[in-house]
KEDREN-628866 format. One line per field, with one value per residue (C-alpha): residue number from 1; x, y, z. Coordinates in pm, 1 decimal. Each point is the difference from the previous one (the first is absolute). Layout:
N
seq: [NUM|...];
east: [X|...];
north: [Y|...];
up: [Z|...];
This chain:
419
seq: [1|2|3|4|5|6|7|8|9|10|11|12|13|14|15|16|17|18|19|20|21|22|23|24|25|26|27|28|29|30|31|32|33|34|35|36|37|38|39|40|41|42|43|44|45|46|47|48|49|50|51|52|53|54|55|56|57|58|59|60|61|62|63|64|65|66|67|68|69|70|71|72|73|74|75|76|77|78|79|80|81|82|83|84|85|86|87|88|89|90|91|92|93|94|95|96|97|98|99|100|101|102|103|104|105|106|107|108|109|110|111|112|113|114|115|116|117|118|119|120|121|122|123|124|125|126|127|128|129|130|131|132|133|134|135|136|137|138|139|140|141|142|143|144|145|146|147|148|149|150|151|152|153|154|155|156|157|158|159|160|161|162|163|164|165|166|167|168|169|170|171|172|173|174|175|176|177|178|179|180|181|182|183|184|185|186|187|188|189|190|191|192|193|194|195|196|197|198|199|200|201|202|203|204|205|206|207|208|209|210|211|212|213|214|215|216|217|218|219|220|221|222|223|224|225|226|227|228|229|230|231|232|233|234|235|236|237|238|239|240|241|242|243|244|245|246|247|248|249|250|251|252|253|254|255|256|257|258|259|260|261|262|263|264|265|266|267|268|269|270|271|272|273|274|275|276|277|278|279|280|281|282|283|284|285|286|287|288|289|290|291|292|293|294|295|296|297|298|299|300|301|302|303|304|305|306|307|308|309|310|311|312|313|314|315|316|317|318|319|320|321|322|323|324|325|326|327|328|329|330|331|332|333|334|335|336|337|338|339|340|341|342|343|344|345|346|347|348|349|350|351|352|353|354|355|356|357|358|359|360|361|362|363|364|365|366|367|368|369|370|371|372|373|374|375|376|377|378|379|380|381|382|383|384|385|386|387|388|389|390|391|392|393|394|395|396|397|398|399|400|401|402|403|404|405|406|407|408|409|410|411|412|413|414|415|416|417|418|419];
east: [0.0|273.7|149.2|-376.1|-86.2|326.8|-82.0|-365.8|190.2|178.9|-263.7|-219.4|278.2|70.5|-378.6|-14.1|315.2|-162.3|-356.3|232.0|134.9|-291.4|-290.2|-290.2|63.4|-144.5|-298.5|-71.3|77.1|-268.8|-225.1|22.7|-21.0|-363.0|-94.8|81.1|-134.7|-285.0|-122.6|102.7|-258.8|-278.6|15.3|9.8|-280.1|-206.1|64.5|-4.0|-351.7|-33.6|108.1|-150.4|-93.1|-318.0|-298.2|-94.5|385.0|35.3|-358.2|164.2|288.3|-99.4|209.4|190.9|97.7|358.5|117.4|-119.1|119.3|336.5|-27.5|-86.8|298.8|223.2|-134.8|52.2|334.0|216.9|28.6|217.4|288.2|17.5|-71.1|307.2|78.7|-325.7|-206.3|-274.8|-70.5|-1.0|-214.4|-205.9|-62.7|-61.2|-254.4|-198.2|-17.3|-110.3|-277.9|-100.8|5.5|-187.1|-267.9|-59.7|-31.5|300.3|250.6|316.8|360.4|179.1|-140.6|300.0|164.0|-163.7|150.4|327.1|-18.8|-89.3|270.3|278.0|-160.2|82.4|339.4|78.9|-219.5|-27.2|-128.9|-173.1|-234.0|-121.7|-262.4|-195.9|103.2|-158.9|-315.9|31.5|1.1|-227.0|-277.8|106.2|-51.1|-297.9|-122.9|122.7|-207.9|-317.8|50.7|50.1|-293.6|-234.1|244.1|231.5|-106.7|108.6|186.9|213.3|69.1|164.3|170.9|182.5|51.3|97.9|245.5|151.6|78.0|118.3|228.2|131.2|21.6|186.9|249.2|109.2|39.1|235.9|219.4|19.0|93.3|253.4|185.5|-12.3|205.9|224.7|58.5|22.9|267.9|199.6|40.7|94.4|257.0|133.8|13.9|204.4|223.4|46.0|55.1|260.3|187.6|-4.0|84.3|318.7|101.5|-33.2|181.4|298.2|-3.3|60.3|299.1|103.0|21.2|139.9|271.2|47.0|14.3|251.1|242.8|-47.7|83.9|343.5|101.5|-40.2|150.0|283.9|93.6|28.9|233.1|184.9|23.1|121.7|213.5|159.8|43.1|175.2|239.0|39.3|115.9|234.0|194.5|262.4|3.2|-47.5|3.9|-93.7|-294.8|-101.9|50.6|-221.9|-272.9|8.0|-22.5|-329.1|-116.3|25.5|-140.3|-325.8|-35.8|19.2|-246.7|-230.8|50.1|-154.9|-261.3|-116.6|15.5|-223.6|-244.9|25.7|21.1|-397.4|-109.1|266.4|-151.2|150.9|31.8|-203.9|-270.8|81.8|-1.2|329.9|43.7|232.1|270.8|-125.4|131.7|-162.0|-165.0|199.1|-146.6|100.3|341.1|84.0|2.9|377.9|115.0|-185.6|131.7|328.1|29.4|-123.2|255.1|275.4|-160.8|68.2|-318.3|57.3|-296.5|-166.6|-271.7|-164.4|-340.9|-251.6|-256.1|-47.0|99.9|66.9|-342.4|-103.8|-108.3|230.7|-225.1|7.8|359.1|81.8|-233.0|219.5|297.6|-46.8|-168.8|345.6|197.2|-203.1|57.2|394.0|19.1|-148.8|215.1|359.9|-142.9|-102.8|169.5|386.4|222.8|91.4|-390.9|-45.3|-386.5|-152.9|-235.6|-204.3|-306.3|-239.7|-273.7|-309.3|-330.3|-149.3|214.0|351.1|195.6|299.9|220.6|263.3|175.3|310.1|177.6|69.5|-165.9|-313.6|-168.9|104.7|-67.8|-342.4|-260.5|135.1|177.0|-253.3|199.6|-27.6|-295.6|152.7|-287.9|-277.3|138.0|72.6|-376.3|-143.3|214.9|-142.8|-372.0|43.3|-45.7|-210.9|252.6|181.0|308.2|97.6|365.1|95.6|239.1|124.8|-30.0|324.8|100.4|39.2|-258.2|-210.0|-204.4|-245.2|-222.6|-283.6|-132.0|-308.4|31.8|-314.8|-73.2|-204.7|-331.4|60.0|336.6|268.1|65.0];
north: [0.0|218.4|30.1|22.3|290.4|160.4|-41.3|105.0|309.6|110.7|-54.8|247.4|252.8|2.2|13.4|321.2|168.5|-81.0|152.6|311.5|19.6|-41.3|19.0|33.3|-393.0|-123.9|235.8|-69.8|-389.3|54.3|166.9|-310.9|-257.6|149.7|15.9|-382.7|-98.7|170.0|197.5|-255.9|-250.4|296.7|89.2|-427.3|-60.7|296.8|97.8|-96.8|-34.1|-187.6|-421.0|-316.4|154.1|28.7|137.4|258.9|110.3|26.0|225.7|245.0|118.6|232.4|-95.3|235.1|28.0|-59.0|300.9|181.2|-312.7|89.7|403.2|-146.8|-219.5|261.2|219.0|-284.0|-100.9|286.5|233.7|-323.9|140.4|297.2|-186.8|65.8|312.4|190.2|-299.6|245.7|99.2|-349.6|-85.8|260.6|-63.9|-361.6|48.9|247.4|-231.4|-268.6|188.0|94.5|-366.6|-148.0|290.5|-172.0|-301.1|-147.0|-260.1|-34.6|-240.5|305.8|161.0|-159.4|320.6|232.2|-289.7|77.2|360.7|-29.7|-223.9|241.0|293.8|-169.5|-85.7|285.5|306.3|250.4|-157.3|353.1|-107.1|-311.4|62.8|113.6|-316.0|-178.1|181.8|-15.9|-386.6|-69.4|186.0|-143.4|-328.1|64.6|103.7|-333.0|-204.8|182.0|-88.7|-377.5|-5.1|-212.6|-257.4|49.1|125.4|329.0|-108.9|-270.5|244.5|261.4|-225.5|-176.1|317.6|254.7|-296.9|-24.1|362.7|-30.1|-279.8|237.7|299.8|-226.5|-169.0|319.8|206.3|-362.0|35.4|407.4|-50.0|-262.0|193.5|297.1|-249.6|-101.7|358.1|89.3|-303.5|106.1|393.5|-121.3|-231.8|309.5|174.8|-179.0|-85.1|378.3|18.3|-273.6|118.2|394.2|-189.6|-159.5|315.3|190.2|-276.7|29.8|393.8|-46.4|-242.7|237.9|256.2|-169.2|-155.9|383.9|73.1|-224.8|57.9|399.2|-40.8|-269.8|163.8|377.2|-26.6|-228.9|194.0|322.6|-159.4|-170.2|360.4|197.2|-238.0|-52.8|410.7|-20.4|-271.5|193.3|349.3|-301.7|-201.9|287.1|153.2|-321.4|-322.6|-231.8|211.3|-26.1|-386.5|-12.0|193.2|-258.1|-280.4|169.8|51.8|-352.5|-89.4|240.0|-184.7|-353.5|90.4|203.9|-361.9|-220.7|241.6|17.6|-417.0|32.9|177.4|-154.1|-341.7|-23.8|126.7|-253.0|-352.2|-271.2|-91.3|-310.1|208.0|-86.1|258.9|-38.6|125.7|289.6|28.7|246.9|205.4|148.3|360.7|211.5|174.4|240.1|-187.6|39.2|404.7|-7.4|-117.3|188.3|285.0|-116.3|5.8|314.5|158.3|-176.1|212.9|329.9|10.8|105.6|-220.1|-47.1|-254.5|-72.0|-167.1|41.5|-253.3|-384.4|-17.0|-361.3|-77.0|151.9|-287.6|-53.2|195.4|325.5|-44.0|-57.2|329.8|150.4|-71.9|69.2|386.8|65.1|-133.8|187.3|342.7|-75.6|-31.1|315.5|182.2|-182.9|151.7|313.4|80.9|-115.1|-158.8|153.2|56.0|-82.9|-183.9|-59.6|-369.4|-84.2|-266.9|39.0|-297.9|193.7|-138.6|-23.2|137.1|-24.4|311.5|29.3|345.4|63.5|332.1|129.4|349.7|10.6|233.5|37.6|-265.1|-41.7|305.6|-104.4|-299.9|-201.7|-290.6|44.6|-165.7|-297.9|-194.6|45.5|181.9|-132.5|-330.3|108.0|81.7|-318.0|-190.0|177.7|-6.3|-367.6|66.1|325.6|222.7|286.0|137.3|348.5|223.0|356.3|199.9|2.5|260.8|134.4|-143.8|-273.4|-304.5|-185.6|-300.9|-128.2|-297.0|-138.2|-344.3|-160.3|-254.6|-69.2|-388.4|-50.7|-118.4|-372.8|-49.5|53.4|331.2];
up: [0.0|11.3|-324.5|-154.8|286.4|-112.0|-369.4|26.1|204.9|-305.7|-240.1|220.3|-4.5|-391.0|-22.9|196.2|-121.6|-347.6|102.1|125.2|-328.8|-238.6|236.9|-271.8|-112.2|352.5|-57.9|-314.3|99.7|216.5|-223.2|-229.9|237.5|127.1|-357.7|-83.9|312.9|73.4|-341.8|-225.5|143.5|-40.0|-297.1|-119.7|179.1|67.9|350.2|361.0|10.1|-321.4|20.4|190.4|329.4|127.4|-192.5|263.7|53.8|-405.9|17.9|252.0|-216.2|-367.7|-309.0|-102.5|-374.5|-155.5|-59.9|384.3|160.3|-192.8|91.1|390.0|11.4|-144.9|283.1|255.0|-100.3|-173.1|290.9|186.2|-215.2|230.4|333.1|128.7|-136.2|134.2|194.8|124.7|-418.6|-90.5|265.2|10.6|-393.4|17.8|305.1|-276.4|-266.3|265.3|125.1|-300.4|-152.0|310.0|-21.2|-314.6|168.2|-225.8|158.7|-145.8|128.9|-55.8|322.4|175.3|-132.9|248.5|288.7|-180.9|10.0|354.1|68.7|-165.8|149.1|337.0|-73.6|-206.3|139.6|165.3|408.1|30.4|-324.1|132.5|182.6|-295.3|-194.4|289.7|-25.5|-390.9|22.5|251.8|-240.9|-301.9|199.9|149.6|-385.2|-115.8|292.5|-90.5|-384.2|142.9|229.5|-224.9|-33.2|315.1|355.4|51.1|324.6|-148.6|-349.9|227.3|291.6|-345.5|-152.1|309.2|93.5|-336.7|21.6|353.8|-95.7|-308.5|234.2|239.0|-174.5|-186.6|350.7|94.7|-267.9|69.8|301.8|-85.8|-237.6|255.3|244.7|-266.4|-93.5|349.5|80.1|-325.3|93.2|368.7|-145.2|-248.6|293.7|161.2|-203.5|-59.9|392.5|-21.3|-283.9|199.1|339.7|-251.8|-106.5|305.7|202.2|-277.6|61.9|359.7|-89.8|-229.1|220.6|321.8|-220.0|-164.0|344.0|125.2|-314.9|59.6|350.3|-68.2|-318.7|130.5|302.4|-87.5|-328.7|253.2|224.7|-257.5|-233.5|354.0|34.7|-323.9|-0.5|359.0|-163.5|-312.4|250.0|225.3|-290.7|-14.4|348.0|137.5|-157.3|267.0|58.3|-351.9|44.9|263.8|-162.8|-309.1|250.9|139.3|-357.8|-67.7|345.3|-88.4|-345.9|109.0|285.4|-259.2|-200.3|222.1|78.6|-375.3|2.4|280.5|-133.3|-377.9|141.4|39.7|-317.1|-215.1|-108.5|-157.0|-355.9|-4.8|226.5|313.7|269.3|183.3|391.2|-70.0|344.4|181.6|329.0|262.3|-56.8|119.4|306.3|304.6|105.8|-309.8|48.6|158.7|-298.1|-225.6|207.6|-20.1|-392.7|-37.2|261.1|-218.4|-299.5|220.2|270.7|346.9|88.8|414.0|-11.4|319.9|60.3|281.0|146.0|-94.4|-389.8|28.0|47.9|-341.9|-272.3|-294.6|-288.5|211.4|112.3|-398.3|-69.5|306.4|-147.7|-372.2|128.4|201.1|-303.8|-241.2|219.5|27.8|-317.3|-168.9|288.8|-120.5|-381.8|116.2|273.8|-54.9|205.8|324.7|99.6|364.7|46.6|278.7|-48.7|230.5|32.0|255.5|142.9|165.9|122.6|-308.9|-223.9|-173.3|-123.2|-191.8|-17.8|-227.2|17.9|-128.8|7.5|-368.6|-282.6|19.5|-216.8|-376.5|-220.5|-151.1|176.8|264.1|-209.9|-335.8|-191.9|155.7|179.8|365.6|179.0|-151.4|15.7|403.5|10.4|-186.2|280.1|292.9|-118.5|12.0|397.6|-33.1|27.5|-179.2|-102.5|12.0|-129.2|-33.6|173.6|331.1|276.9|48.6|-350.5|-169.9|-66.6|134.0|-61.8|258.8|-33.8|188.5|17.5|166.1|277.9|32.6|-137.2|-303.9|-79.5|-119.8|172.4|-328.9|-107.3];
């Protein structure tokens, strides 16, 4: 049963991406399938009313001649090619030309139209015009039951004929609201799949710009202590050699460690050939110990740095001790560029109640001659860290001269646990 539901599947959707395509075949398939099966069989033997019933029944119906049994038929039948086009005209035409062929007190098989019409208008209508196709067909029926009552009682006429209708106005508002479920299940699943693919993207933004982050913060910082430093040794190789020795030492020092940093981060996004995902080897975050020695490469670039800390920072959890860190490194950094060597700062981070606060000031210039570090990312990148805890970062100059950079971070745990 399978394969056949599968196949009968398919057949139905070829079907209806055909009937999308060239829609006036099915209604005029229609159209000829009412005529062969119900007009055809009037106009061989004379009409519904005509044949081997009984005497009485055949006395009830009037005759009708060829050529008005043709123009009736026409009437009954043609206006099914627009059924689905403009149900309430079709039907509302066929119900005319019924009435008008039962006042006569003619019966013909192509009356099933008007159940037709009434079907499509179901399916295909407006739900607002219904009610008067209701009322439309209960008269017509009622009309039909009186023209019946010499051979028929009246009763049994219309329970046969109200039910037929019901059955036609029923199956038609089934298969509406079918298709409305289908249509319904098909937008939902678009929709989704439009979620998923903007969850995808948005998800490889993010990456993009943590990992952007991450190589700003390595590369920037690392290329400023490596260019001081290479300038120092450049000043040192003839006034002192073994200075200048020293500084290309710490150069190479700087690179190796700016190396392993970029493997790091580069590690997770590199697969394998054949497809398989291989565990890049990773090292810890790096995260407030790791300050010191932060601090202590950017001295041997030319800071005169004091870093001090106040309250428990070694309870702090690794992602805001990484945020801590990469803030602090961010700020020494755009001081070594701006600043020069020989700039005395004064680091500290401070653990409150609820709240963590990070100061960076130095006695140099001012701030660089146009927007704190806007050629660069270093701020806003700053600021996207510390909104990951609700908090902000600010920089301008110093009272008394010089810069400062102050940053605030929220203590206070997060709805859901992770940050």
């Amino acid at each position: 049963m399978g394969p056949l539901a599968a196949r009968i599947s398919r057949g139905g959707q070829r079907l209806r991406q055909a009937d999308q395509a060239h829609p006036w075949v099915l209604d005029t398939a229609v159209v000829v399938l009412v005529f062969l099966m119900f007009c055809l069989p009037d106009l061989l033997h004379g009409g519904a009313g005509d044949g081997d019933g009984p005497r009485r029944f055949r006395l009830a119906f009037t005759r009708l001649p060829l050529p008005a049994m043709l123009l009736v038929q026409a009437g009954l039948v043609l206006p099914l090619l627009w059924r689905r086009r403009r149900p309430m005209v079709a039907f509302g035409a066929i119900a005319a030309v019924f009435v008008a062929q039962w006042s006569l007190g003619a019966a013909l098989r192509a009356d099933v139209a008007l159940f037709v019409a009434f079907y499509s208008l179901a399916l295909h209508g407006r739900l607002r015009q219904l009610p008067w196709a209701c009322a439309i067909m209960a008269t017509g029926m009622a009309l039909v039951a009186a023209r019946v009552s010499a051979a028929v009682s009246v009763w049994d006429a219309l329970f046969f004929l109200l039910s037929t209708a019901t059955a036609a106005l029923a199956v038609g508002l089934m298969i509406r609201t079918r298709r409305a479920q289908l249509a319904g299940l098909r937008e939902r699943a678009a929709r989704l799949e439009i979620e998923r693919d903007q969850r995808s993207r948005l998800a490889a933004a993010t990456e993009r710009a943590r990992v952007a982050r991450e190589m700003h913060d390595i590369v920037g910082h690392n290329l400023a202590v490596i260019i001081t430093l290479a300038d120092a040794g450049a000043y040192a190789t003839d006034a002192a050699p073994e200075r200048g020795k020293e500084a290309l030492h710490l150069i190479g020092d700087t690179g190796r460690t700016a190396l392993g940093e970029l493997r790091r981060v580069l590690g997770v996004l590199r697969e394998a050939s054949d497809g398989a995902v291989r565990a890049p080897e990773l090292s810890p975050q790096p995260g407030l110990a790791d300050i010191e020695t932060l601090c202590d490469g950017v001295r041997t670039a030319g800071l005169d740095v004091v870093y001090r800390t106040v309250g428990d920072v070694d309870a702090l959890d690794r992602g805001m001790q990484l945020t801590v860190y990469r803030i602090v490194q961010e700020a020494l950094t755009n001081t070594l560029k701006h600043a020069g060597a020989g700039t005395a700062v004064k680091l500290s981070v401070i653990v409150e109640d609820v709240r963590l606060v990070i100061r960076v000031r130095d006695d140099g210039p001012a701030g660089p001659p146009g927007p704190w570090n806007e050629e660069g990312h270093g701020l806003v990148g700053m600021r996207e860290r510390a909104a990951l805890y609700g908090g902000d970062v600010s920089a301008g100059p110093a009272a008394g001269g010089g810069w400062a950079v102050e940053a605030t971070l929220d203590l206070t745990p997060q709805a859901g646990g992770a940050r």
